[in-house]
C-alpha positions as a Python dict, from the first residue, in 0.01 Angstrom:
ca = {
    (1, 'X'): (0, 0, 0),
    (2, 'X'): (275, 230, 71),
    (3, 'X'): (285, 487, 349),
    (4, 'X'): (141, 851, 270),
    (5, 'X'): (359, 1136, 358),
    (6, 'X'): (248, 1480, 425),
    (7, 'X'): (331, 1795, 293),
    (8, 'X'): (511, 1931, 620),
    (9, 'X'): (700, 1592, 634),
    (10, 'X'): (815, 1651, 268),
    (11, 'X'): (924, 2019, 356),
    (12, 'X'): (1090, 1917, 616),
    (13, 'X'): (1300, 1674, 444),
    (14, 'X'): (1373, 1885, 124),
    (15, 'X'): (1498, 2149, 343),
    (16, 'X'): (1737, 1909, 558),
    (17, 'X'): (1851, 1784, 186),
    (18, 'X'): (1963, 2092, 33),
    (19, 'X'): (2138, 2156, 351),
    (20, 'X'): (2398, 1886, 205),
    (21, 'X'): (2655, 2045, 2),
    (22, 'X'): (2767, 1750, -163),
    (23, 'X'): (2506, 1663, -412),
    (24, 'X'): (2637, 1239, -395),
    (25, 'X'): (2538, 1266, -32),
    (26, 'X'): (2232, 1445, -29),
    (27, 'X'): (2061, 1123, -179),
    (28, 'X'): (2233, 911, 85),
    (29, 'X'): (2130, 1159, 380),
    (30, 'X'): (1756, 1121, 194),
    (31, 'X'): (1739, 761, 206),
    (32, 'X'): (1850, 768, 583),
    (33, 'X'): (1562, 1048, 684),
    (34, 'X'): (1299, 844, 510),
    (35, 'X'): (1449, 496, 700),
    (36, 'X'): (1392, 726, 1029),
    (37, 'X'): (1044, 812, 928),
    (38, 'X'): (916, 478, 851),
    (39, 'X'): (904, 488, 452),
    (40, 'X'): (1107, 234, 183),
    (41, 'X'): (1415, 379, 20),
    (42, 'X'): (1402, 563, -305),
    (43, 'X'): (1584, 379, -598),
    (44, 'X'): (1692, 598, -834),
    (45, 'X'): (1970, 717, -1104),
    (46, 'X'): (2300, 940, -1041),
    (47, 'X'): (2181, 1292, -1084),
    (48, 'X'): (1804, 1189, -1091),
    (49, 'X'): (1756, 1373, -769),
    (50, 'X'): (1583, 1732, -811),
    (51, 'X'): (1841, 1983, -739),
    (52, 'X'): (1565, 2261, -549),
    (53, 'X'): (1390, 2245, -201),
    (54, 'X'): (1038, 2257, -390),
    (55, 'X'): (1132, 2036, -616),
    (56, 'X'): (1249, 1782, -408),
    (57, 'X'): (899, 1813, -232),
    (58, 'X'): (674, 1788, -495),
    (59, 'X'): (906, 1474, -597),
    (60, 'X'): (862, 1271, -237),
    (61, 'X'): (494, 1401, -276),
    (62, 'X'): (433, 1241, -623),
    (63, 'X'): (628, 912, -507),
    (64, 'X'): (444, 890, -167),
    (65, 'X'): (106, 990, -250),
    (66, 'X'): (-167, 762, -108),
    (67, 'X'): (-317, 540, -363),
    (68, 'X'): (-697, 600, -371),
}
């Protein structure tokens, strides 16, 4: 079972993302806030990453949603 994330923690973490100018580093800045927060990495494609602070929330939403 994976860990759940809330919607806060999600906001919180697109926001921080887009902050990133570089688009290449956004994902890698991404991958490092989740390590801090206790969930896996995200494995994913070059460009794969949503490219707007909602989107990139409903994304980490739909990919850490608690299985029930």
């Amino acid at each position: 079972m994976t860990k759940r994330m809330s919607k806060t923690l999600a906001a919180e973490l697109a926001e921080r993302t887009m902050k990133i100018e570089n688009p290449k580093n956004r994902a890698l800045a991404l991958n490092e806030m989740l390590r801090k927060h206790g969930f896996g990495p995200l494995k994913y494609s070059h460009g794969l990453l949503p490219g707007e602070r909602t989107a990139i929330a409903a994304w980490l939403l739909g990919i850490y949603a608690a299985n029930e």
